[in-house]
PLY file of the C-alpha trace (Angstrom):
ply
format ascii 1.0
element vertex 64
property float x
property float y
property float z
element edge 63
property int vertex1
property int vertex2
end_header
103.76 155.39 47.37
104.46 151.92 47.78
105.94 152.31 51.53
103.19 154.25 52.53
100.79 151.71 51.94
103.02 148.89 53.52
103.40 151.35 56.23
99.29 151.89 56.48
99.17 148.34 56.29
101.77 147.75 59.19
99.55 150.08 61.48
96.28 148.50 60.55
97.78 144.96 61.64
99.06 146.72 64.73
95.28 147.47 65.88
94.17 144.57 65.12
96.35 142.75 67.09
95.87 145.31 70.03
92.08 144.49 69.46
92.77 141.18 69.32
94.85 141.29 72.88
91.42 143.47 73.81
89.43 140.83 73.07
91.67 138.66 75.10
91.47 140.21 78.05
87.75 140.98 78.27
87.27 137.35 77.64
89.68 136.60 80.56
87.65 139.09 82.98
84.76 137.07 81.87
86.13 133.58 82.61
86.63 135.16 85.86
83.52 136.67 86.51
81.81 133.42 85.66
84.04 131.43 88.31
83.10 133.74 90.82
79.10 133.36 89.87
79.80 129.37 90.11
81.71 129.67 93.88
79.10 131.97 94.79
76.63 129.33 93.20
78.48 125.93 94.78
78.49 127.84 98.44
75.00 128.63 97.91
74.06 125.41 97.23
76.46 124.23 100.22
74.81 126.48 102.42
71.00 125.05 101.04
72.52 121.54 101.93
73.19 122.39 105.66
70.14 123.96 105.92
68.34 120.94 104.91
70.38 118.63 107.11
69.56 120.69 110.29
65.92 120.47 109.55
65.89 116.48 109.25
67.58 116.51 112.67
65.50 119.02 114.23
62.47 116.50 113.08
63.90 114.12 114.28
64.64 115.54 117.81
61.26 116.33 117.57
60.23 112.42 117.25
62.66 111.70 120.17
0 1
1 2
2 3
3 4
4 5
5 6
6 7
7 8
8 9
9 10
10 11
11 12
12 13
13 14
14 15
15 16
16 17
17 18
18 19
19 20
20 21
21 22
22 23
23 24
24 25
25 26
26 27
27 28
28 29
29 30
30 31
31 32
32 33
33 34
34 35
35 36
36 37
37 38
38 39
39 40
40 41
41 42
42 43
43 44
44 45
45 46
46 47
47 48
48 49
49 50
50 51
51 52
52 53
53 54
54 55
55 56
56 57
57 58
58 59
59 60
60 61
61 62
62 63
């Protein structure tokens, strides 16, 4: 009886570790996901920057 319950144990730690290793990975994919969002984010914000710096020179063309 004894090795069935250190067997039953065995395969509980066995999921748990594959859950763990789960776990893992979906909190990988999200540590990707979220450095995508923040390149998308920093090119955005790039991209806002250039926009900004045409319009000061297009005023100031205009002055000219």
């Amino acid at each position: 009886m004894t090795t069935s319950l250190i067997a039953l144990s065995m395969k509980k730690q066995e999921k748990d570790i594959i859950l763990q290793e789960k776990n893992v990975m979906i909190h990988e994919k999200d540590s990707m996901i979220q450095e995508k969002y923040n390149m998308i984010h920093e090119k955005d914000t790039i991209a806002y920057e250039k926009d900004v710096i045409i319009q000061v020179k297009d005023k100031e063309i205009q002055k000219v």
